[in-house]
C-alpha positions as CSV (number, residue, x, y, z in Angstrom):
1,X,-158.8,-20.7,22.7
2,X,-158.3,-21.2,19.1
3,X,-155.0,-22.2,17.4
4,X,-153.9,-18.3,15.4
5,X,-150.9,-17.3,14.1
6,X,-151.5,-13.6,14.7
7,X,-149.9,-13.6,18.6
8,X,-146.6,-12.5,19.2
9,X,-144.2,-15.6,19.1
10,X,-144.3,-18.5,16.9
11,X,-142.5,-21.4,16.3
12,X,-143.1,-25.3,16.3
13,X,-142.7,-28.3,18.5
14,X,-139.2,-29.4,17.9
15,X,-139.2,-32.4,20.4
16,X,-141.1,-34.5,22.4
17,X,-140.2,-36.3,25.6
18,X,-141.9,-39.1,28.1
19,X,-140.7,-40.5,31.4
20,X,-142.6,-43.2,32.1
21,X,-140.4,-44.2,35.4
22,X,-139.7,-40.8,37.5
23,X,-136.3,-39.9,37.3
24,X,-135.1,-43.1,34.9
25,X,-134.6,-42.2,31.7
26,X,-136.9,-40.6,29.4
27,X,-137.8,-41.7,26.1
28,X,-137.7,-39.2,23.0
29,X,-141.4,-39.6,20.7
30,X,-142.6,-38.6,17.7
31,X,-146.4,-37.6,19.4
32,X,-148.1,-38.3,22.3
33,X,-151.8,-37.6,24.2
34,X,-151.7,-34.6,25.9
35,X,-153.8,-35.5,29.0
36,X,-155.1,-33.6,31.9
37,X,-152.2,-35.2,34.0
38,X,-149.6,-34.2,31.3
39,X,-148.3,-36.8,28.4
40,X,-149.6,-40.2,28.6
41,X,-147.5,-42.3,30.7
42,X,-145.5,-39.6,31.9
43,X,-144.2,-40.5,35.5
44,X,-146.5,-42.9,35.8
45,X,-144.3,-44.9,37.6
46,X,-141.8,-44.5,40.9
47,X,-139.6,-45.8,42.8
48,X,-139.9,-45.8,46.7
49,X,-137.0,-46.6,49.1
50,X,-138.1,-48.8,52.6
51,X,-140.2,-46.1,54.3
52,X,-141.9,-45.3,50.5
53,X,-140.3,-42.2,49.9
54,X,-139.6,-41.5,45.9
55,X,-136.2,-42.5,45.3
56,X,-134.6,-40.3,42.4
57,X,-131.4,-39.0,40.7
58,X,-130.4,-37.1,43.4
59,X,-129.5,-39.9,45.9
60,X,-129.5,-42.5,43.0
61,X,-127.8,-41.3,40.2
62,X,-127.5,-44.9,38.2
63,X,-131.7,-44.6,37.9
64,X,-130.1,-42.5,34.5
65,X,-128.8,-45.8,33.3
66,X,-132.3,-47.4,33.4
67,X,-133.8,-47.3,30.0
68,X,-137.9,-47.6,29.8
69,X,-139.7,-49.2,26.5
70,X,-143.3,-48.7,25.8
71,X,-144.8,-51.6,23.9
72,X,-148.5,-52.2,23.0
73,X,-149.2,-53.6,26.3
74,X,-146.2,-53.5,28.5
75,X,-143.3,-50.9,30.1
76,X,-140.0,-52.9,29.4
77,X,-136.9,-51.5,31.6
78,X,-133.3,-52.2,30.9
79,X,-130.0,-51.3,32.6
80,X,-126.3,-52.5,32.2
81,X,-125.8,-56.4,33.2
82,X,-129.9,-56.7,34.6
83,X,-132.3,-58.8,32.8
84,X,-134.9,-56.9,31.5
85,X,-137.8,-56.1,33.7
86,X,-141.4,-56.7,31.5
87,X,-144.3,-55.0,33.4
88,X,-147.7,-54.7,31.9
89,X,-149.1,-51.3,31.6
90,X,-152.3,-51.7,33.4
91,X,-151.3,-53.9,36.5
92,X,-152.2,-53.1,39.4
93,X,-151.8,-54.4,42.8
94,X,-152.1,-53.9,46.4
95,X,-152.3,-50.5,48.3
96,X,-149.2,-48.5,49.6
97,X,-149.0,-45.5,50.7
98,X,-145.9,-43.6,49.1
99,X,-144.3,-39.9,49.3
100,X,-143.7,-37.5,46.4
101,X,-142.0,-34.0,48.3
102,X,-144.8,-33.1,50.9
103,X,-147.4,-35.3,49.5
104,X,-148.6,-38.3,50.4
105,X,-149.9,-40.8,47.9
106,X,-151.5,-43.9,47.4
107,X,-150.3,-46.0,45.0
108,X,-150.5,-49.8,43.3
109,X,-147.4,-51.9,44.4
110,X,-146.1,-53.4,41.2
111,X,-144.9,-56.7,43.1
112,X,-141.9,-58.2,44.1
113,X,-140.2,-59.2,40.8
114,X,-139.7,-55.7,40.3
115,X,-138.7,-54.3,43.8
116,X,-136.0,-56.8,43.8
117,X,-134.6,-55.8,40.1
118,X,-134.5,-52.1,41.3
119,X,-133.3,-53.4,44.9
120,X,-130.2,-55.1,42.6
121,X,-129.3,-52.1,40.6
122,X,-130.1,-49.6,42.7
123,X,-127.9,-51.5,45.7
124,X,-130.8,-50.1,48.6
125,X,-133.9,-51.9,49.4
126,X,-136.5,-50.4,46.7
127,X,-140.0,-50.9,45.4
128,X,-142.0,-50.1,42.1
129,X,-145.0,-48.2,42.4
130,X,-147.7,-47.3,40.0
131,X,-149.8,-43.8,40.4
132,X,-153.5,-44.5,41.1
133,X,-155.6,-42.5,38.7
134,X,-157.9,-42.3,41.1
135,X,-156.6,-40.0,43.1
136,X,-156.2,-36.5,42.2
137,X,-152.4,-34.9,43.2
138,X,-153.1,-31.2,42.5
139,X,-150.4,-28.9,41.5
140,X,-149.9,-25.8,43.8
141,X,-153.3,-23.6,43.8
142,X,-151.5,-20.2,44.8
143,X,-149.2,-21.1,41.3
144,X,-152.2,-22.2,38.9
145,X,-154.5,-19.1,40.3
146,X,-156.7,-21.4,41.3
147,X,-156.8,-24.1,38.7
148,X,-156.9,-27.5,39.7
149,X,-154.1,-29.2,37.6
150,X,-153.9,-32.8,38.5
151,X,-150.8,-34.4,37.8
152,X,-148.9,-37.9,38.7
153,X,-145.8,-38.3,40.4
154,X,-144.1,-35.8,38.3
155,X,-142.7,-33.0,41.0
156,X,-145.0,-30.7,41.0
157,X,-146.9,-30.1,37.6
158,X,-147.5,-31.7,34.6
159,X,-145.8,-30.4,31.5
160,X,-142.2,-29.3,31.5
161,X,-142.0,-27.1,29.0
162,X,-138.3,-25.6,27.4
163,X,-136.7,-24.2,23.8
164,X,-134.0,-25.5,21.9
165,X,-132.7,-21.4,21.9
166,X,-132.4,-22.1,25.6
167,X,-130.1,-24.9,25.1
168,X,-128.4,-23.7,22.6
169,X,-127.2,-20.6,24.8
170,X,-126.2,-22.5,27.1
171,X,-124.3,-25.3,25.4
172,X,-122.5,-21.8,23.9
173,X,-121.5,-20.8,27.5
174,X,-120.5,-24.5,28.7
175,X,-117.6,-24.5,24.8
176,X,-116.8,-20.8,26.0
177,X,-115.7,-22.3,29.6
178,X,-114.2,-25.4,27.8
179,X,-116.7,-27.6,28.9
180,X,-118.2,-30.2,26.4
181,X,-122.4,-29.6,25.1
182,X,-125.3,-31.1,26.8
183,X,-128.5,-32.6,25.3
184,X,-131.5,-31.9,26.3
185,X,-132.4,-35.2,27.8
186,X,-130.5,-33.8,31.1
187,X,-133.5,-31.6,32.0
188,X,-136.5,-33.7,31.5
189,X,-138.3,-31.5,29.3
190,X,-141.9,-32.8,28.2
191,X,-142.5,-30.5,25.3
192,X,-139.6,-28.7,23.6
193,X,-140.2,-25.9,21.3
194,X,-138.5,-24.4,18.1
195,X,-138.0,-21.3,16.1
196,X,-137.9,-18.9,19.0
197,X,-135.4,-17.0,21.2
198,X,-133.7,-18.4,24.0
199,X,-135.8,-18.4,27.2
200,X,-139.0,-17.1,25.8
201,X,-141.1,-19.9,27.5
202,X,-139.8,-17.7,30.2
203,X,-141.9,-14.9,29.1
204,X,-145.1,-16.5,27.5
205,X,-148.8,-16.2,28.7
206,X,-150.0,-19.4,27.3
207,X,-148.7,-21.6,24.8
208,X,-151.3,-22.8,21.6
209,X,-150.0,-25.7,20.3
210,X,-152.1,-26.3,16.7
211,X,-153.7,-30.3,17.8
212,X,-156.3,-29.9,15.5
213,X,-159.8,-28.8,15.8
214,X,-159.3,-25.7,18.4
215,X,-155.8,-26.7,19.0
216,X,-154.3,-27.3,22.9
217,X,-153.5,-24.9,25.1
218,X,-150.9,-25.1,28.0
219,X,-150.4,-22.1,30.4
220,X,-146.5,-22.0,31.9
221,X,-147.0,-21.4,36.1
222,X,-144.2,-21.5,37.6
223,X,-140.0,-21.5,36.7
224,X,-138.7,-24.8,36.9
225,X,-136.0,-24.9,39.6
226,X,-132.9,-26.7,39.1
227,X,-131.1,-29.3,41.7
228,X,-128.0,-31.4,40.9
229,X,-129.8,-34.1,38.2
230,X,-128.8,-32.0,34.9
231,X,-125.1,-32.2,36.1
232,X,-125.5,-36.3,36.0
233,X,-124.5,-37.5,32.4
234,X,-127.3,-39.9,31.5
235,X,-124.7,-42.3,29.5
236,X,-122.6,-42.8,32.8
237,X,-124.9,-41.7,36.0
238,X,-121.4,-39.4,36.8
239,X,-121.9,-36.2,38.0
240,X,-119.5,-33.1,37.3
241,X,-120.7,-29.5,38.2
242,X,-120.1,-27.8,34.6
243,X,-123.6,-27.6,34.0
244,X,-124.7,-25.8,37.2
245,X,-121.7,-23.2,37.4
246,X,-122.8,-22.1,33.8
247,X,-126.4,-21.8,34.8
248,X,-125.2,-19.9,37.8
249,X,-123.8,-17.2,35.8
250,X,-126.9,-16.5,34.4
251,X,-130.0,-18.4,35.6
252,X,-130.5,-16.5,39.1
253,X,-134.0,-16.2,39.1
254,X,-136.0,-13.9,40.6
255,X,-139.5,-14.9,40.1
256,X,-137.7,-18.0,42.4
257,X,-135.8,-16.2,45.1
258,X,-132.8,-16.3,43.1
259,X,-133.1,-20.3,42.5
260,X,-131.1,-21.4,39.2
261,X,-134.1,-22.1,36.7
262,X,-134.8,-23.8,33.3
263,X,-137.4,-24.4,31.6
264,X,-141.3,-23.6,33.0
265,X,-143.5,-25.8,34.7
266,X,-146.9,-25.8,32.8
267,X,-150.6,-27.3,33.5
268,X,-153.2,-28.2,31.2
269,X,-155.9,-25.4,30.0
270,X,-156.8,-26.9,26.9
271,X,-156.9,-30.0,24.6
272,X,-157.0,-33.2,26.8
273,X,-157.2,-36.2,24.4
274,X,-155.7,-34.6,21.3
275,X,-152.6,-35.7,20.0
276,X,-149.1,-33.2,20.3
277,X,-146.7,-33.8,17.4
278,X,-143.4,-33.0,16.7
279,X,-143.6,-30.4,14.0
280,X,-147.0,-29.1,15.0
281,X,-147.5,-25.2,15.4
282,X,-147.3,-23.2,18.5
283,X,-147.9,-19.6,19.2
284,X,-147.9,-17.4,22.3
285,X,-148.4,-14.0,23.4
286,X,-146.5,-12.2,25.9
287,X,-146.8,-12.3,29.6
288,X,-147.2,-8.9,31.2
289,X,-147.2,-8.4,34.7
């Protein structure tokens, strides 16, 4: 799977994006290790409500407001009028079993200094978990055609992958309805690509991404299906429905049963321990069915 420039699409990676606390805030990179799970450190770490089911956005929109650091040897978290939270990267700690969707996990138990900070901002009982890397959480078999593609406590798969073209059409619909542009921070991308039209991750085979050596390779699976979270504006954790009634209009999706999509959900072919780069090449060829 070498990197060429001969396929049909070509472009560059335009922006790079980890999420080290599912469904806090991500933070915007310059590179990271592509690993079989995804991006080091991506949703590494949860948090579970009093039965250990994953709290998220959805229920708990202020988890936007919660800002995640990685330093040399520990996660820092901050949020308005909280201390910050200091975590070391490798802890570990004891047992719990936790849910992610239909799956249950086990997971380390990051203790109680952090369970209550979360339990204080997040006004419900909460607790921090870390993802065991032990244990293998599969993405969907019928969707990979039988790959295994481990990933953490990400939804379902590993990479998230989008275009700026894609944003860019629809930050063009939301001025045409009178509604203000979005960033691309509201849908959690993992690798955002450049220099292409809008949607074409829609569209691709596999993506090449030029690492090095015989370059990465990431193969899009499945449409990533959109739920409220991209109508929450990260700077306030409000929610108005501008964002949705655009993609209505013209994000039905098929391939989904008509869900509203953005952005594909991608696993791992190629490339495990390289390094993916902002400006670094990628190339595709077209997906035909």
């Amino acid at each position: 799977m070498t990197f060429r420039t001969d396929r049909d699409l070509a472009g560059t990676v335009s922006r790079l994006f980890i999420h080290p606390v599912k469904s806090c805030a991500g933070i915007a990179v310059p590179e990271a290790l592509l690993t079989p799970t995804g991006l080091e450190w991506d949703r590494t770490w949860m948090v579970v409500d009093a039965r250990g089911d994953f709290v998220t956005q959805r229920t708990a929109p202020r988890m936007a407001l919660v800002l995640p650091e990685l330093q040399a040897t520990d996660l820092v978290l901050r949020a308005p009028d909280m201390p910050a939270l200091q975590l070391a990267l490798h802890a570990t700690g004891p047992v719990m079993e936790v849910r992610v969707w239909d799956d249950a996990v086990p997971a380390w138990d990051v203790g109680d200094q952090a369970a209550r900070w979360f339990t204080a901002f997040l006004r419900q009982p909460c607790r921090m978990v870390r993802f065991d890397p032990a244990h293998r959480r599969l993405s969907s078999l019928r969707r990979t055609g039988g790959i295994e593609a481990p990933n953490q406590f990400a939804d379902a798969y590993p990479v998230l992958l989008t275009s700026e073209a894609s944003l860019r059409e629809l930050n063009e619909r939301l001025g045409t309805a009178g509604a203000s542009a979005v960033d691309m921070d509201r849908f959690r991308a993992n690798i955002v690509i450049d220099g292409v039209e809008s949607h074409d991750e829609d569209r691709i085979d596999s993506l090449f991404i030029d690492t090095g050596g015989e370059g990465s390779c990431l193969k899009p699976v499945k449409p990533c299906t959109r739920c409220p979270i991209p109508d929450i504006d990260p700077l306030t954790a409000l929610s108005s429905p501008e964002v949705s009634t655009a993609l209505r209009a013209y994000r039905q999706d098929a391939r989904v049963n008509g869900a509203i999509t953005f952005g594909m959900n991608s696993i791992v072919l190629e490339g495990a321990g390289r390094l993916v780069r902002v400006g670094q090449r990628v190339s595709a060829d077209w997906q035909f069915d």
